[in-house]
ZAMARGU-4260 file (C-alpha; in steps of 0.2 Angstrom, whole numbers, plus 5000, padded with zeros to 4 digits):
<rodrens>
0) 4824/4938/4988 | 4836/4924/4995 | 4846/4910/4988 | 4842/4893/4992 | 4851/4878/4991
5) 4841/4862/4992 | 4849/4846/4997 | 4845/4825/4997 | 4848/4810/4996 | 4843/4803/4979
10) 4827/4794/4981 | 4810/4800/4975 | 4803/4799/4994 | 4817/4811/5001 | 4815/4823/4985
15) 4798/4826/4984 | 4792/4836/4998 | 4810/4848/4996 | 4805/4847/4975 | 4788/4854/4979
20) 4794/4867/4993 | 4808/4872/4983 | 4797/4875/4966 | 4786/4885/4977 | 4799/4895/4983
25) 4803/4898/4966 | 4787/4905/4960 | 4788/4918/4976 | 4805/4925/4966 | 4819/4914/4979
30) 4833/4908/4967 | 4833/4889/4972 | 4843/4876/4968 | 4848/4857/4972 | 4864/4845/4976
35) 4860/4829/4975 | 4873/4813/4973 | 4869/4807/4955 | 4877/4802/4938 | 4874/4804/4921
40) 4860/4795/4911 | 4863/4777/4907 | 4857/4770/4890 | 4851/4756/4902 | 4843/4752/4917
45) 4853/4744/4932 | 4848/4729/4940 | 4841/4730/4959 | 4831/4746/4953 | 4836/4755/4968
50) 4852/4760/4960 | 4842/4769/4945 | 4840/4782/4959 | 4855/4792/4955 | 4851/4795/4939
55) 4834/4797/4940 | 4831/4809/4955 | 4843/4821/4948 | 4835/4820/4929 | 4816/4824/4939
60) 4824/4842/4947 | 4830/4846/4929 | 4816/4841/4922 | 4806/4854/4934 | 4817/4867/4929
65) 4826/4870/4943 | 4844/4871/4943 | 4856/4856/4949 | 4873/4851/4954 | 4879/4832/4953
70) 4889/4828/4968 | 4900/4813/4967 | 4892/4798/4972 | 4900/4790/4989 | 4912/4773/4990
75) 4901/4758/4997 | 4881/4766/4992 | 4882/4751/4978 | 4885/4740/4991 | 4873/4747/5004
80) 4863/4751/4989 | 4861/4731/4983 | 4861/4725/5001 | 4845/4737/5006 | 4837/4730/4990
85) 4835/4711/4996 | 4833/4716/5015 | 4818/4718/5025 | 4813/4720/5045 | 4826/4727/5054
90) 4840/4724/5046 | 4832/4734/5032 | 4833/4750/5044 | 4852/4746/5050 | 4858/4746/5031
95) 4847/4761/5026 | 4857/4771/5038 | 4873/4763/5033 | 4869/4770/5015 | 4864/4787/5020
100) 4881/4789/5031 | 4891/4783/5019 | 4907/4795/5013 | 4899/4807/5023 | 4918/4818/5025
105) 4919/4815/5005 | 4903/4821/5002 | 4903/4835/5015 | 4918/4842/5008 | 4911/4841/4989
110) 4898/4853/4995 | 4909/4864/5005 | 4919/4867/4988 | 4903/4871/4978 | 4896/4882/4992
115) 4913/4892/4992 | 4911/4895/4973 | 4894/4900/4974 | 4887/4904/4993 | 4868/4901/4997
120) 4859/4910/5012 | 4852/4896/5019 | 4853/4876/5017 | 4836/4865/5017 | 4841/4846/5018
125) 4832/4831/5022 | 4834/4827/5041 | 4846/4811/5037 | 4858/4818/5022 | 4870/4822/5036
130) 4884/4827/5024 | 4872/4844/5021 | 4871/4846/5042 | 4889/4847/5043 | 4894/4859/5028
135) 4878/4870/5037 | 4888/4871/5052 | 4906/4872/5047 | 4900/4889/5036 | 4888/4893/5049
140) 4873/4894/5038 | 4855/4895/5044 | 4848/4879/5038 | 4833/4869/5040 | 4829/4850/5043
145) 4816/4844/5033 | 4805/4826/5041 | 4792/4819/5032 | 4784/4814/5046 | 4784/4815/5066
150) 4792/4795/5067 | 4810/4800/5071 | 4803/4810/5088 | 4801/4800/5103 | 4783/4801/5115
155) 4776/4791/5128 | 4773/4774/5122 | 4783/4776/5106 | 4793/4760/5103 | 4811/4761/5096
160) 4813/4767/5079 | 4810/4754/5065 | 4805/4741/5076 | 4787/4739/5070 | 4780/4735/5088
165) 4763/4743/5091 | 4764/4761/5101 | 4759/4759/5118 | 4768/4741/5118 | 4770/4737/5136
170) 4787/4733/5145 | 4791/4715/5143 | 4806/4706/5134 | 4799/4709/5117 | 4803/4730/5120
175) 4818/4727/5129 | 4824/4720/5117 | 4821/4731/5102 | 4827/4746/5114 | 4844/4736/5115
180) 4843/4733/5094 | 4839/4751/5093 | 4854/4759/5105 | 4866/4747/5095 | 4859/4756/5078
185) 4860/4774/5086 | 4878/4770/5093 | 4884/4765/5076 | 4876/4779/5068 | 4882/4791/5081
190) 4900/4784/5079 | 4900/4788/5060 | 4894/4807/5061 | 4907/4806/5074 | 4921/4799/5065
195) 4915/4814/5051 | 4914/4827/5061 | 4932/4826/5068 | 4939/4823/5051 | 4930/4841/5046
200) 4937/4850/5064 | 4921/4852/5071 | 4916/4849/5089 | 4908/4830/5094 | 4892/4837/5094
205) 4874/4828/5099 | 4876/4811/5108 | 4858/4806/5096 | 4857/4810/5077 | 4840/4803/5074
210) 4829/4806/5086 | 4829/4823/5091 | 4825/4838/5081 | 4842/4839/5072 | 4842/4857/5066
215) 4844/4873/5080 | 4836/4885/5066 | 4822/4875/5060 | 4812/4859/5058 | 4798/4855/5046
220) 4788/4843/5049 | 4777/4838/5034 | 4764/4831/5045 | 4751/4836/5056 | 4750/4832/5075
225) 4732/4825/5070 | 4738/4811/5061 | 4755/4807/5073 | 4757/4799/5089 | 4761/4810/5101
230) 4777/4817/5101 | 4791/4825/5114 | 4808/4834/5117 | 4803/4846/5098 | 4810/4859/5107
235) 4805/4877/5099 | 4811/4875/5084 | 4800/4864/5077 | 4783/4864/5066 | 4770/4853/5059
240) 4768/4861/5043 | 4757/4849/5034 | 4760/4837/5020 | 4769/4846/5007 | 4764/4840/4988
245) 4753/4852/4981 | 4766/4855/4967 | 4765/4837/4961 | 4746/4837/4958 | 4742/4837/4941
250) 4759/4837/4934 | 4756/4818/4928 | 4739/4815/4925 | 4736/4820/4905 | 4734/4803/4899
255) 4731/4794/4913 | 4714/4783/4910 | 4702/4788/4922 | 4687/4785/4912 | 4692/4767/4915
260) 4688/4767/4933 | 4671/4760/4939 | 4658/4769/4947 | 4649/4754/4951 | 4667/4746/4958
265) 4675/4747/4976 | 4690/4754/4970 | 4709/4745/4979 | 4723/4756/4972 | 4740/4745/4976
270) 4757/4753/4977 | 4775/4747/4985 | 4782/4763/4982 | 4798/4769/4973 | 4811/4762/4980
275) 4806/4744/4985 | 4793/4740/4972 | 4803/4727/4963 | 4794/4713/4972 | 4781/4705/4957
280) 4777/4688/4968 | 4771/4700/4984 | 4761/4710/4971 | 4753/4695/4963 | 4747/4689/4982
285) 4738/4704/4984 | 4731/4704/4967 | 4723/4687/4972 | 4716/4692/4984 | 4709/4706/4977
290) 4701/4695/4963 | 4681/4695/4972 | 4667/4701/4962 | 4663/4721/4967 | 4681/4725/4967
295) 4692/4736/4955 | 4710/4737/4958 | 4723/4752/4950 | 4742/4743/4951 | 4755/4755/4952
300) 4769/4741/4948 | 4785/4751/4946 | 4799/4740/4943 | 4789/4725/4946 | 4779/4731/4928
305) 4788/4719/4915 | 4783/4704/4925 | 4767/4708/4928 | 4763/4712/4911 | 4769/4698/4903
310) 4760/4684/4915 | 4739/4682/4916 | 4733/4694/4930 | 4715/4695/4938 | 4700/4701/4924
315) 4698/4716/4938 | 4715/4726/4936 | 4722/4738/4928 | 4741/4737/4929 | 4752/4754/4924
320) 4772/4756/4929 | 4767/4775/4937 | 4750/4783/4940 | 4747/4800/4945 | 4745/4795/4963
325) 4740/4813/4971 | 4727/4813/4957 | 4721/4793/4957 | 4719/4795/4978 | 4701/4804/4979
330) 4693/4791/4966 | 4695/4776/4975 | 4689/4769/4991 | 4705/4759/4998 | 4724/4760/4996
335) 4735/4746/5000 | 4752/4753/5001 | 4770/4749/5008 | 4769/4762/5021 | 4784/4777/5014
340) 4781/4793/5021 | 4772/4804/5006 | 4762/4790/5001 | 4753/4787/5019 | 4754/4806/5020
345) 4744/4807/5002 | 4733/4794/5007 | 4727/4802/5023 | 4725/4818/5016 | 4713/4811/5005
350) 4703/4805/5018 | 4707/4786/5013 | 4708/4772/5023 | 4725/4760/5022 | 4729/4743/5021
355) 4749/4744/5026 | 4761/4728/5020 | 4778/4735/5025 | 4794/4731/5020 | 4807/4738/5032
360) 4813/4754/5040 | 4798/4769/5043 | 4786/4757/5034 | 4784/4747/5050 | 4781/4762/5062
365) 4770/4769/5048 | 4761/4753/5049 | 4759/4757/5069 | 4753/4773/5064 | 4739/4772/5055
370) 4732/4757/5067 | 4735/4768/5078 | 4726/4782/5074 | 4711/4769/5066 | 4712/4774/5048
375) 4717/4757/5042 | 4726/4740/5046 | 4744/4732/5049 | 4747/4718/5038 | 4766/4710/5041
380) 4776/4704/5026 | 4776/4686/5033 | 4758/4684/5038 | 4754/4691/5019 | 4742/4676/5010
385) 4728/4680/4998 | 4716/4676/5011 | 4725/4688/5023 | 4722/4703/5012 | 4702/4695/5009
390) 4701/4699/5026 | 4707/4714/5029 | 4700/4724/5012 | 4684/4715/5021 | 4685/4720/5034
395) 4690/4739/5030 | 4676/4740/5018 | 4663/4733/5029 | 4667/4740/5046 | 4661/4761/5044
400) 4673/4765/5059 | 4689/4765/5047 | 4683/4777/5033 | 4676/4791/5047 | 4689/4789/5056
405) 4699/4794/5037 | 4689/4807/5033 | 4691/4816/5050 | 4710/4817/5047 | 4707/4825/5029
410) 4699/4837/5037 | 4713/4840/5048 | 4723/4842/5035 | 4713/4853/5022 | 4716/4866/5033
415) 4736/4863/5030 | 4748/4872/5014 | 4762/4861/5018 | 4773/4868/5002 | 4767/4886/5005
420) 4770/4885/5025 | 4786/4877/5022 | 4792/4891/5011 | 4785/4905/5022 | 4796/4898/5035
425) 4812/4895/5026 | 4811/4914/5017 | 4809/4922/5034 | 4824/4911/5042 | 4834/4918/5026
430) 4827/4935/5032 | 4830/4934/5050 | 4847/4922/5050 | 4840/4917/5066 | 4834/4902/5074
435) 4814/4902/5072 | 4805/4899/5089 | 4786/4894/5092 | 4778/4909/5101 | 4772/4905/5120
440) 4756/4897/5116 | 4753/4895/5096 | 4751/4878/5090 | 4767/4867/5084 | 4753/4863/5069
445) 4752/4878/5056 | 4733/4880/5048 | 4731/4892/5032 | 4729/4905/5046 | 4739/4900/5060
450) 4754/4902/5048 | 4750/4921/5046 | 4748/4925/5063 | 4764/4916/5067 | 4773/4925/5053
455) 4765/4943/5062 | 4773/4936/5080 | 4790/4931/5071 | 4788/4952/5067 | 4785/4949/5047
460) 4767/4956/5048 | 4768/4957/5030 | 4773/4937/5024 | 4788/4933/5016 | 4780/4921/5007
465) 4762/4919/5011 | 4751/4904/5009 | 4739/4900/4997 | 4728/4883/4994 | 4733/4869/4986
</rodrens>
């Protein structure tokens, strides 16, 4: 069996498909393990909530049992941190990258030192914690880049990254100029892995960091080509594995009051994620909207919880700071949502529909997304009203079109073990300590079975790992 080493940035949407992968991998007999940037516990909570992060992501993988190593936070991520927190749009994506490239040589070279004292056969990062890249290469580890979805790739009729433009958006000022925003925000980005790179010895390396498959071993994909828009330039390394949170099913739900939901109710469950849910006046709007006779709505409020709780809120909600969300999603009928990566994935693979009221980054090209693929509807920040969301939850519950075209999806993506694909894959690049390649004419998407004939063609007719249902 292999050693593993597991790394991320700390934010609950970047740890929670490696968290599941890597406790998988841990049932199959791999010894796994995770670095993460973090500090102790605090006998307080910090003010934007975004900065609880480093203590919190950290205290979830001990919590799971799994062992971990603090890296030392990098100069400037309270900054970036606080300045992310109270931006949206654009800007929003410019200073999230900022974030996850800052003291990227510090931080490299923290993990260099750990790895020297105690070696892993192969590194599994998220795509964007580029300090783990770089220590992969300059040891010359196998390691694999982990996406949670397809929006970093380019395809025909993709707009520029972050820029919330519909896909397919014809050529015309409005594109040109989000092409030029996004060449700026790729420039900068580039520079700084640059700027790192030299500093560690290794060579320039790719002009584009973002939007190309960034691993030459492998990249997973927790998606499904079913529920992207279509994607070029993967190169053969690359695999839709399917959304990976099988081992987060369950593990919260003792206690949660389900009895409480309504059969009789259309039932709206509202979430603004983990990160940017500290926003009590956007979940009130929403809230009012929601207050019409037939509806139920399930809050997950987050750190917008307090203030909810302590001021009058519609007869028809029940307001919680967490729920069990991969449990809640089959029992209701609709999910409004802020549009982060695992929670579209969850909600797609539940065969829901979405309302999607972004705030920044990925949020807006997820927004894209699912209009694109006619599961649910784009609602922008600054058109958001009471009526607004009226209309659309009307509309989404009146029109059939949007919950077939839901449930088609789920089926799409019932045939999918993201968590057991993704750790087939990752024991038989630790087996091989060669780059993994897509067969001449096997799908990029991996089905329950598709993953074990790939795994006979990449000559381990036996399975590493093999997949089992969630």
């Amino acid at each position: 069996m292999s050693d593993i080493a597991f790394l991320c940035h700390p934010t609950v949407g970047h740890l929670n498909t490696l968290l599941s992968t890597a406790l998988r991998m841990k049932e199959d007999g791999h010894r796994t393990r995770f670095f993460i940037p973090g500090g102790p516990a605090l006998p307080f909570r910090l003010r934007p909530d975004i900065l609880n992060n480093v203590v919190d992501v950290p205290a979830m993988v001990e919590r799971a049992g799994l062992p971990l190593e603090r890296l030392r936070p990098a100069l400037g991520v309270i900054f970036h941190a606080i300045r992310l927190a109270r931006s949206s749009g654009y800007e929003e994506s410019r200073i999230a990258l900022k974030l996850f490239t800052a003291g990227v040589e510090a931080t490299t070279r923290d993990i260099l030192r750990r790895l020297e004292r105690q070696p892993a056969e192969v590194l599994v990062t998220d795509f964007a914690f580029y300090p783990a890249l770089l220590a992969a290469e300059k040891l010359g580890l196998p390691w694999a880049a982990v996406y949670h979805s397809g929006l970093p790739f380019r395809g025909p009729g993709i707009p520029p990254w972050g820029s919330g433009l519909p896909i397919g958006t014809p050529d015309g000022p409005e594109l040109r100029h989000a092409e030029t925003a996004e060449a700026v925000l790729l420039a900068e980005l580039a520079q700084r892995v640059r700027k790192a790179r030299r500093a560690l010895g290794l060579e320039p390396g790719p002009e584009d960091v973002l939007r190309s498959p960034a691993s030459p071993w492998l990249n997973l994909v927790m998606s499904h080509e079913a529920i992207e828009a279509p994607r070029t330039g993967l190169g053969p390394s690359t695999f839709y594995v399917g959304p990976c949170f099988s081992t987060r099913r369950g593990t919260d739900s003792q206690g949660f009051p389900f009895d409480k939901l309504r059969a009789d109710a259309f039932k709206v469950y509202v979430s603004l994620g983990t990160v940017f849910n500290d926003k009590p006046e956007v979940f009130r709007t929403i809230l009012r909207g929601l207050d019409a006779p037939g509806i139920q709505v399930i809050v997950s409020g987050g750190a917008a919880y307090p203030v909810l709780a302590s001021g009058p809120l519609p007869s028809n909600v029940l307001l919680f700071r967490r729920v069990p969300q991969v449990d809640l999603l089959p029992k209701v009928e609709l999910v409004i949502s802020h549009g982060g990566n695992n929670t579209t994935n969850e909600t797609l693979a539940a065969g829901k529909p979405l309302l999607v009221v972004p705030v920044g980054g990925e949020q807006h090209d997820n927004a894209r997304r699912v209009e694109y693929l006619g599961a649910g509807l784009f609602l922008p920040m600054q058109s958001l009203s009471q009526e607004a969301v009226l209309r659309a939850v009307t509309r989404l519950r009146e029109e059939p079109g949007f919950r077939d075209r839901a449930e088609a999806l789920r089926q799409h993506l019932a045939a999918t073990d993201g968590t057991g694909t993704a750790a087939a894959l990752i024991a038989l690049l630790a087996k091989r300590r060669a780059p993994l390649r897509i067969p001449d004419g096997a799908p990029r998407s991996l089905t329950h079975e598709g993953l074990a004939s790939l795994l006979a063609s990449l000559g381990d007719p036996s399975g590493s790992t093999t997949s089992r249902s969630a």
